[in-house]
One Martini backbone bead per residue (centre of mass of N, CA, C, O) as a GRO file, in nm:
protein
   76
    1UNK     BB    1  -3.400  -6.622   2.729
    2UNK     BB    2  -3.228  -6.308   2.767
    3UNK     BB    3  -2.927  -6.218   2.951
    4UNK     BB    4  -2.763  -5.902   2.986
    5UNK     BB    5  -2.411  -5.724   3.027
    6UNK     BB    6  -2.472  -5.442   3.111
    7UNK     BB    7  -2.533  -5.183   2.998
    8UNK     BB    8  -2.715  -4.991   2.875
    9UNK     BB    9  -2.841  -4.854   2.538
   10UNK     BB   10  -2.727  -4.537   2.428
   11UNK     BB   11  -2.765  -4.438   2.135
   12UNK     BB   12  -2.485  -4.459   1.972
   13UNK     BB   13  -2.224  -4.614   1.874
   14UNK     BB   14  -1.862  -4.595   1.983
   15UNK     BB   15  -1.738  -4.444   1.777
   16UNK     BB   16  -1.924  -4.244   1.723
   17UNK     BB   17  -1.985  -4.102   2.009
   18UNK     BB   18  -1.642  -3.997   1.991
   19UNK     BB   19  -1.709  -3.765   1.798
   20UNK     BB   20  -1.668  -3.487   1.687
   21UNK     BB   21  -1.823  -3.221   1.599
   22UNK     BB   22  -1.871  -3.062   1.299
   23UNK     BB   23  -1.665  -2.807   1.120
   24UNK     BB   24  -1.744  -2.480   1.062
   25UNK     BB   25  -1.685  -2.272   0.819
   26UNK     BB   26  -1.650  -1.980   0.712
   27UNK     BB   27  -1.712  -1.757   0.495
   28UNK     BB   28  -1.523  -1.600   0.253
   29UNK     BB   29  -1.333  -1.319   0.210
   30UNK     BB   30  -1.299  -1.099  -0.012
   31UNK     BB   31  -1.031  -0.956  -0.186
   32UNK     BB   32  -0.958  -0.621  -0.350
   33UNK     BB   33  -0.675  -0.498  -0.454
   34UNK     BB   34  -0.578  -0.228  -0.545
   35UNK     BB   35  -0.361  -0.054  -0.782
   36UNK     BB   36  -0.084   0.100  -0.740
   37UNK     BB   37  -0.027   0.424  -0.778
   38UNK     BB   38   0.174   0.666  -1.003
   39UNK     BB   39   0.274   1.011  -0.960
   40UNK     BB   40   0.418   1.225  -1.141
   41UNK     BB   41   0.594   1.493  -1.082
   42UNK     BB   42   0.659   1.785  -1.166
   43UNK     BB   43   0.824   1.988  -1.301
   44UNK     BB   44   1.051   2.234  -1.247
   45UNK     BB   45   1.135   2.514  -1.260
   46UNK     BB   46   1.400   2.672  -1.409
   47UNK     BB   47   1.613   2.862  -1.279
   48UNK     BB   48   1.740   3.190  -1.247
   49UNK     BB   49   2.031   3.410  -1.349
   50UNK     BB   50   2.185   3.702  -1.219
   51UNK     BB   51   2.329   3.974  -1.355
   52UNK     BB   52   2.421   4.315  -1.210
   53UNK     BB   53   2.605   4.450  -1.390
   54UNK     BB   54   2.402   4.330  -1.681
   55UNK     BB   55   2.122   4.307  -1.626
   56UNK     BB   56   2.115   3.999  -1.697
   57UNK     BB   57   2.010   3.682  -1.789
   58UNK     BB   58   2.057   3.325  -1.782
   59UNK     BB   59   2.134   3.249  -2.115
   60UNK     BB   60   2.220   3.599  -2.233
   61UNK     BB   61   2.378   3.596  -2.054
   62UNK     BB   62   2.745   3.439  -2.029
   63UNK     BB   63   2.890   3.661  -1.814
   64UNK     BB   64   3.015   3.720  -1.500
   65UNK     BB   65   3.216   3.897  -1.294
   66UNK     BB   66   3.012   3.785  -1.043
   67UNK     BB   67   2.811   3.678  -0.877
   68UNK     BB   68   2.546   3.469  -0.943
   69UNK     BB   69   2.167   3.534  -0.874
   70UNK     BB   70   1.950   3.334  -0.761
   71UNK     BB   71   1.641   3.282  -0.905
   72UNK     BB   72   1.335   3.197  -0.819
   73UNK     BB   73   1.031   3.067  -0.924
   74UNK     BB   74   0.772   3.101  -1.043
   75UNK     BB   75   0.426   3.082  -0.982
   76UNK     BB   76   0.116   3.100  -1.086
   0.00000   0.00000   0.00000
């Protein structure tokens, strides 16, 4: 006959039952980032410059006597 010392034996052996509980990744999340677009904007149309004395536009009129008057251009 045999008599042991010592608490009943429940569960897994000493090492293994203080092992914490093994940890689940989430799945990963794909990420796709889209490129970069780069949009050049259109030239402005070139402004035009006239002479009120000689009734005429730059570059048509050369010089004028007094100062040139920018005109804004026009959008269509």
């Amino acid at each position: 006959m045999f008599v042991g010392v010592g608490p009943p034996f429940w569960g897994p052996p000493y090492p293994y039952y203080w092992y914490p509980p093994p940890y689940y990744y989430p799945p990963a999340q794909i990420v796709v980032e889209q490129p970069t677009v780069y949009v050049q904007p259109e030239a402005a149309p070139p402004a035009w410059y006239y002479c009120p004395s000689a009734h005429g536009y730059y570059p048509y009129v050369q010089s004028c006597p007094e100062a040139w008057v920018k005109v804004p251009p026009r959008t269509p």
